[in-house]
C-alpha positions in Angstrom: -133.8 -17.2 24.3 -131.4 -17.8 21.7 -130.8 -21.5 20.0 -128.0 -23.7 19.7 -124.4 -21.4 19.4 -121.2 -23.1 17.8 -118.3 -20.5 17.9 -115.2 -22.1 20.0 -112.2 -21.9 17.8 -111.3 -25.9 18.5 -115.4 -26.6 17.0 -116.2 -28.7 14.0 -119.5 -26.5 13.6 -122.2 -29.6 13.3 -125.3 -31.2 15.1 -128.6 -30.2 15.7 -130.9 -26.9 16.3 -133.7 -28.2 18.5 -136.4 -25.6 19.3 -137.9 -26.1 22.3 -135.0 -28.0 24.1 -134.6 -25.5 26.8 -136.4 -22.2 29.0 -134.1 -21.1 31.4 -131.1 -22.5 30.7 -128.5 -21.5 27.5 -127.0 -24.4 26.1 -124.1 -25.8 23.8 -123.6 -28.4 21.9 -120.7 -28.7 20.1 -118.7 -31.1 18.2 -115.0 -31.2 19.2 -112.1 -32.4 16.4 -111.8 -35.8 16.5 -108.5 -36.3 15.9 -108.0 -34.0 19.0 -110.8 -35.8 21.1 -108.8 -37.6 24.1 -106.6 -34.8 24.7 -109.5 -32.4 25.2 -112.1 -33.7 26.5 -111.8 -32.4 29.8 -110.7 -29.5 29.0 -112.8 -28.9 26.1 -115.8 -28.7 28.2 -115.1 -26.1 30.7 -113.5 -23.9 27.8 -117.3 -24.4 26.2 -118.2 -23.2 30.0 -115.8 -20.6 30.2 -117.4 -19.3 26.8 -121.4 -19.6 27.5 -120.7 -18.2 31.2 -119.1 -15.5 29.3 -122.0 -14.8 27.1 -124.2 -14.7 30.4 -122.1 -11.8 31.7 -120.1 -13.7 33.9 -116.3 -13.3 33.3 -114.1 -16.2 34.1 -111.5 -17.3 33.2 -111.7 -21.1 34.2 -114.0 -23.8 36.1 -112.4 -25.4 39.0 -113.2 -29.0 39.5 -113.5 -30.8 43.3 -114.2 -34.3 43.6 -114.9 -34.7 39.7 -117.6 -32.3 39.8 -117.3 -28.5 38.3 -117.3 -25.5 40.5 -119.1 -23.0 39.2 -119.0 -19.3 40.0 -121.3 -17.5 42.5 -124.9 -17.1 41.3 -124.8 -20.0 38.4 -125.3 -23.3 38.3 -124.4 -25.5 35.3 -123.7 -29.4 34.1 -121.4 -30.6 31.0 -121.5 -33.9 29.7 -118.9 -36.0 27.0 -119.6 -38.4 24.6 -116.9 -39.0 21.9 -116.2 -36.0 20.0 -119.4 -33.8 21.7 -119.3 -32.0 24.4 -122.7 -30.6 25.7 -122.8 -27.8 28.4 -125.9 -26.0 30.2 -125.5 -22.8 32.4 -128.2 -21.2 33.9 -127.9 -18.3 36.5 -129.3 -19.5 40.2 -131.7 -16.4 40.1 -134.1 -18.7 37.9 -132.7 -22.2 38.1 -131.7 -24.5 41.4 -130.6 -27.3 39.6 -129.4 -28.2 36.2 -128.7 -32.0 34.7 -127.4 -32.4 31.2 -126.3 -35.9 29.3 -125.2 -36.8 25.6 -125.3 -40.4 24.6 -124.6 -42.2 21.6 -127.7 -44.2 20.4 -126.7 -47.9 21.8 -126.1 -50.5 19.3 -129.6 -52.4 18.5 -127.6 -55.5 18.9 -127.0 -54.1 22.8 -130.9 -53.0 23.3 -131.5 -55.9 25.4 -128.4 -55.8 27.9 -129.2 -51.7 28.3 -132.6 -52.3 28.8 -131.8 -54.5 31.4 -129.5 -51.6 33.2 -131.8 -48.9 33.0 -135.7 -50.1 32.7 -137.2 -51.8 35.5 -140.0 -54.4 35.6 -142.7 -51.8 36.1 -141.5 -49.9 33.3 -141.7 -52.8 30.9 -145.5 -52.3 29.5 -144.8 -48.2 28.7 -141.3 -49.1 27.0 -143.4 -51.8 24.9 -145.7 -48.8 23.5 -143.3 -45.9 22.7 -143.2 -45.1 18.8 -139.2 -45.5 18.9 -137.1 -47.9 17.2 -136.1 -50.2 20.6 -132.4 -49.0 20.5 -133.3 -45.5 20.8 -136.1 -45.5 23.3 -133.2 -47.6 25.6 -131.0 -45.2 25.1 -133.3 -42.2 25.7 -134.2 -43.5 29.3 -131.0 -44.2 30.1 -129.9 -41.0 29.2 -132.9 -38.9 31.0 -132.1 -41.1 33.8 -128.4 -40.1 34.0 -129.6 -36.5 33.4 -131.4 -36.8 36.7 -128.8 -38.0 38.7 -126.5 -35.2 37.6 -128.8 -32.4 38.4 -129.7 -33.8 42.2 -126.3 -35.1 42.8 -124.7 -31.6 43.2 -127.2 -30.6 45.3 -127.3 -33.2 48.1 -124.5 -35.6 47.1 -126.2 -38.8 47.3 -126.3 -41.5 44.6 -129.3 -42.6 43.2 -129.6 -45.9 40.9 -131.9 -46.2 37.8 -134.0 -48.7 40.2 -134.7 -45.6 42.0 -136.4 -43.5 38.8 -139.4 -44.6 37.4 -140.3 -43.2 33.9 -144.1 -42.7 33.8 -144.7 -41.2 30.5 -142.2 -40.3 27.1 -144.7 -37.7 25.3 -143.4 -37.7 21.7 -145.0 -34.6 20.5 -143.3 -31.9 23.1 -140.2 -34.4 23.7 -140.3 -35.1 27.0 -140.1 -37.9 29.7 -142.1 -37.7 32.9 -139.8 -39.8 36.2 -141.1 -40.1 39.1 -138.5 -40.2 42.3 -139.7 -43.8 43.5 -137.5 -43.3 47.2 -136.7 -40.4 49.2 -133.3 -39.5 48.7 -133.2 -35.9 51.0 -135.6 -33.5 52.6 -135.6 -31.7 49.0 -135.9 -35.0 47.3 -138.8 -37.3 48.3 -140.8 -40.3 47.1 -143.2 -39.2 44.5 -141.4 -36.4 43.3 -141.6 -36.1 39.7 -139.2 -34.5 36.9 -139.7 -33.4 33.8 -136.8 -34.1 31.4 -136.8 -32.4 27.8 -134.9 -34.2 25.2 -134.1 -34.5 21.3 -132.8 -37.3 19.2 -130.6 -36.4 16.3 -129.6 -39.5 13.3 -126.9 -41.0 16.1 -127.3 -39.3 19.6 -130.0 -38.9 22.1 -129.8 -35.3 24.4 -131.7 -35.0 27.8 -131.9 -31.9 29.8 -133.6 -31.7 33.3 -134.5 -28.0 35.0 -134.9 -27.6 38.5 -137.5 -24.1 39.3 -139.8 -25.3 42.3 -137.4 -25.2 45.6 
């Protein structure tokens, strides 16, 4: 599968070429103009859509939106995520993928480690966070960005909100980049207590990326 693509015509071409970010799902991330930022950003992502959809063989020509969420065309499931002037998007076609959850988040301030650690790592997370290799303001950031990537992959799929109390991170492998949460309630039929995902992500000099995959249901 190919890497990273830049090629929309409103793109600062920038960022980063992970290689083992994804499998089954195609990706962008793409920087947007700044000094165009705020009028774009919603549109600027389903363009980046419209374009990777494309690409997959799928011709439209735009993504609908119903209660804040995209709709995506028949047989493809997808997720798109702001932050600033990047906007990230993941596609990937139903036939290999039931869910997809993508976030982009700027690396938290290391003055605000301690109030984001607070938000998104719980008591019982404490000891791991303590032992990760990162500098503190990104390993905060990177859980609360895996945990957000969660909730955007499930939420599509059954509609109910889970809170960061409700994810348990039970390992961050450095070497093949990626976190290991555990589902700590049951949220649906699909989505018990116990059930774990596996969320891939990179860290460039100012951004953390998380991408979660859904293949087992």
């Amino acid at each position: 599968m190919p890497g990273f693509q830049l090629s929309l015509s409103n793109i600062d071409v920038a960022l980063l070429q992970p290689a083992h970010f994804f499998s089954r799902t195609e990706v962008y991330f793409s920087a947007l103009k700044k000094s165009h930022w705020r009028q774009i950003e919603f549109i600027g992502g389903r363009k980046v859509a419209c374009d990777l959809l494309q690409k997959m063989g799928c011709n439209v020509g735009s993504i609908g939106v119903s209660n804040g969420l995209p709709i995506w065309p028949f047989g493809f499931i997808g997720s798109i995520s702001h932050c600033e002037n990047v906007v990230a998007v993941a596609v990937a076609s139903l036939k290999n993928c039931r869910g997809v959850g993508l976030d982009v988040e700027r690396i938290a301030d290391p003055c605000l480690s301690n109030e984001l650690s607070e938000i998104c790592v719980g008591m019982d997370e404490v000891n791991l966070f303590s032992e990760i290799r990162l500098p503190k303001s990104v390993k905060y950031t990177l859980a609360f960005s895996a945990k957000e990537a969660i909730f955007k992959c499930i939420f599509p799929i059954d509609k109910t909100f889970i809170d960061f109390d409700d994810l348990h991170i039970l390992d961050v492998d450095l070497d093949v980049r990626v976190v290991k949460v555990k589902l700590k309630k049951k949220v649906s039929e699909k989505f018990k207590s116990g059930y774990v995902f596996y969320v891939r992500y990179e860290i460039s000099s100012s951004m953390v990326f998380t991408l979660v995959e859904l293949n087992d249901f």
